[in-house]
Structures are given as C-alpha cells and as structure tokens.
N, C-alpha and C positions, 0 to 999 in steps of 0.2 A: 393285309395289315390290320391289326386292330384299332380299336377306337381306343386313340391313345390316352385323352381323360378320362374316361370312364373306366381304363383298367388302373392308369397311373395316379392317378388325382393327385397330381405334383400342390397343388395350392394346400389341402390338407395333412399331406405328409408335413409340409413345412411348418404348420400351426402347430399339427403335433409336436412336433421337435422342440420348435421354439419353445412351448407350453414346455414342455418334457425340464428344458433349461430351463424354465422360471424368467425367462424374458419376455418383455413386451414389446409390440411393434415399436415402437423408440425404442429399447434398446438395438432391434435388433436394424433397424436401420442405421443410428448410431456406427452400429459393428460393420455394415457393407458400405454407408454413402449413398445408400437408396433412397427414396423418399418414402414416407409413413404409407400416404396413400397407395404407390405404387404396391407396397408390400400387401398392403391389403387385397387388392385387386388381384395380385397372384394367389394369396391366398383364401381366396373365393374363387377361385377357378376363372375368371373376368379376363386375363392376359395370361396368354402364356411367356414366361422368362426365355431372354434369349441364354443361349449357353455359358455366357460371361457373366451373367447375373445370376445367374444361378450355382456358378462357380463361386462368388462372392458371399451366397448363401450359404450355400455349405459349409467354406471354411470360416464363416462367421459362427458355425453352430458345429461345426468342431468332427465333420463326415466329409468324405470322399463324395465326390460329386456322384459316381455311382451309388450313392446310397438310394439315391431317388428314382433309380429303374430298376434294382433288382426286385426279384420275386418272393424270394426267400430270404433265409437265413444260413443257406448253406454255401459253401465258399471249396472250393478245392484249385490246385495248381493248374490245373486245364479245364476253358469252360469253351461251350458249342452253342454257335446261337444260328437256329437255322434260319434260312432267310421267311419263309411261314412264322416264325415268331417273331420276328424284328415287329416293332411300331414305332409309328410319327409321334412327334411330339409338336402339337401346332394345333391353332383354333382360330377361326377369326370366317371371313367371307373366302379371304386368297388363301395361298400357303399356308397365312400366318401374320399376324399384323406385324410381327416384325421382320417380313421378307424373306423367312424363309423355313423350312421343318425339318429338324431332325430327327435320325434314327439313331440312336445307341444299338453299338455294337457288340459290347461284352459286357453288358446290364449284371449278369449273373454275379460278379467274378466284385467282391467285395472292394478289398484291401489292392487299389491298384496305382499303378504310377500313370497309366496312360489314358486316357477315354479317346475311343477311337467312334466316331459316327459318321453316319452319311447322310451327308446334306441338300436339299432341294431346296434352289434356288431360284425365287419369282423374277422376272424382269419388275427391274422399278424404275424410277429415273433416280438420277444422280445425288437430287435434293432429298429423297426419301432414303438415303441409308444411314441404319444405326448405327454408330460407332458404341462401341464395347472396347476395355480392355482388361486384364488380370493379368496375375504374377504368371510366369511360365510361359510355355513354347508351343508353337502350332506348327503342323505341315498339312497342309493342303494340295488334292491332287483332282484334278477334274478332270472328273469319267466319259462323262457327257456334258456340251454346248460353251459357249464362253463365259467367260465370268469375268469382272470385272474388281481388282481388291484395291482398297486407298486406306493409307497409312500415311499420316504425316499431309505434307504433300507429293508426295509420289502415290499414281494411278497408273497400275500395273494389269494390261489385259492380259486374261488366261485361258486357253482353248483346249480343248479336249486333248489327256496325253502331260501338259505342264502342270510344274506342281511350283511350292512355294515353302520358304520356310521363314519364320521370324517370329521374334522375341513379342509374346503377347500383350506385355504391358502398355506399350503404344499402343493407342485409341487407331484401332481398325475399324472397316466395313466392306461389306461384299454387296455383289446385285449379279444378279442372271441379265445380259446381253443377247437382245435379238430369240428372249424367250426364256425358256427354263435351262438353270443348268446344275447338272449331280455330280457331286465333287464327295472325296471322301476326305474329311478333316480328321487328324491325332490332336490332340491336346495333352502337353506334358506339363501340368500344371506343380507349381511349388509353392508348400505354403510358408 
C-alpha cells in the first residue's frame, strides 16, 4: 500500500481547486457547513476528511469525489485497479483519527456515479464515533470482523458476510467491535 499523503496530498489538491474557483475558506465553508478551521486543517494535510466531508467538498467545488484520487487525466469506460496499487487514505497514531481508512477502488475512472472503497475499521467505543451525512446512498458489506452502524437511534451490529443499505443523508457512524473490521462500502451519491 502506498503512503497515501505523500502520493495523494488530498489537503493541497483542495486548496488548489478552491484557489482554481476564486474562493476563500469562508466561502468554501459557507458552501459545505464545515468550519473555517477545520477546512484548513485538511488543507495543510493536519486531519484527514472523513469520506462525507469530503463528499461535501467536492460538490461544493463543483468535481466527483473521484477527482481527488485519480492519477491522471485519462478516463475510459473500463478501469483496473490492482490490488498493489490501491492506497489508504488515513493519518493520525490509529487508523485514522477519524476511526477508520480508506481505500478507493476505481480512483482512475473520472466521471462516475458510484465510489466504491474498502474500509478498515478501528475499534472505538461508542462515544468516539463520527457521525457524517450527505445526499445519496451507501451499501456496505463486511468482509471481515463485526461492526457496529448507528443511525438515528437504531444500533444495528454487522458481522462478517451482512451487508446494509440506506439513504445517506441521515447522520450515520460506524466502529469495529471486538477489534478491526474490513467492510467494503458503495457510495451513490447525488448532487
């Protein structure tokens, strides 16, 4: 797996962008509900975004959440991504200070409806999970260990084999149960 900031520097891609629009962190907070600070912080490489927020970034700045892991510029109707080039995306002491790292799975492939990744999930406790939401749909299937998903108030445990599907814009959260656990999440987001 490679060193995922050092190839990705999601924190500067975004600055550029933003700059690219002519906005400033106010605005572009303004545009997601983020805070000024936070924005910064991502964009100094300091936290990495969880995939909801980063979702919010993108369609605040007007790109497919894929924009921020492809490699290139090139785009065709079938892309291969072998498991030697996948990378995490995550930084902190654990996983990830936000509990957990992803992998993007079809980084290449521009112009898409789905972002499909695989996710590694820390045990936390209950009080440590982020809730996220955005526009669109998730399904989530876990590969390996249990996991744990709370939405609303329903806390639904998931073990290796079950999967899950639901409307993303309710404020979710996950945690790994009894240790780590790898689940493969779709996200069908709408803007």
């Amino acid at each position: 797996m490679k060193d995922a900031l050092a190839s990705l520097d999601l924190g500067n891609q975004v600055r550029n962008l933003r700059n690219k629009r002519d906005l400033t962190l106010q605005d572009l907070a303004g545009l997601t509900g983020l805070s000024k600070p936070n924005l910064s912080q991502i964009e100094n490489n300091l936290v990495t975004p969880p995939i909801a927020t980063l979702l919010k970034i993108s369609s605040a700045l007007g790109v497919a959440i894929g924009y921020f892991f492809q490699d290139s510029e090139q785009d065709s109707g079938i892309v291969v991504v072998r498991k030697k080039d996948r990378y995490g995306v995550a930084k902190g002491p654990h996983i990830s200070h936000i509990g957990y790292q992803y992998e993007p799975l079809a980084y290449p492939k521009i112009d898409k409806s789905m972002e499909p990744f695989i996710v590694h999930m820390e045990e936390r406790e209950a009080d440590d999970i982020k809730y996220n939401n955005h526009k669109g749909e998730e399904f989530l299937y876990v590969i390996e260990g249990t996991l744990e998903f709370r939405c609303g108030n329903s806390v639904i445990t998931l073990e290796e084999g079950d999967s899950l599907y639901f409307d993303s814009v309710v404020p979710h959260g996950y945690r790994g149960i009894g240790g780590h656990a790898k689940t493969l999440v779709v996200i069908y987001k709408v803007d």
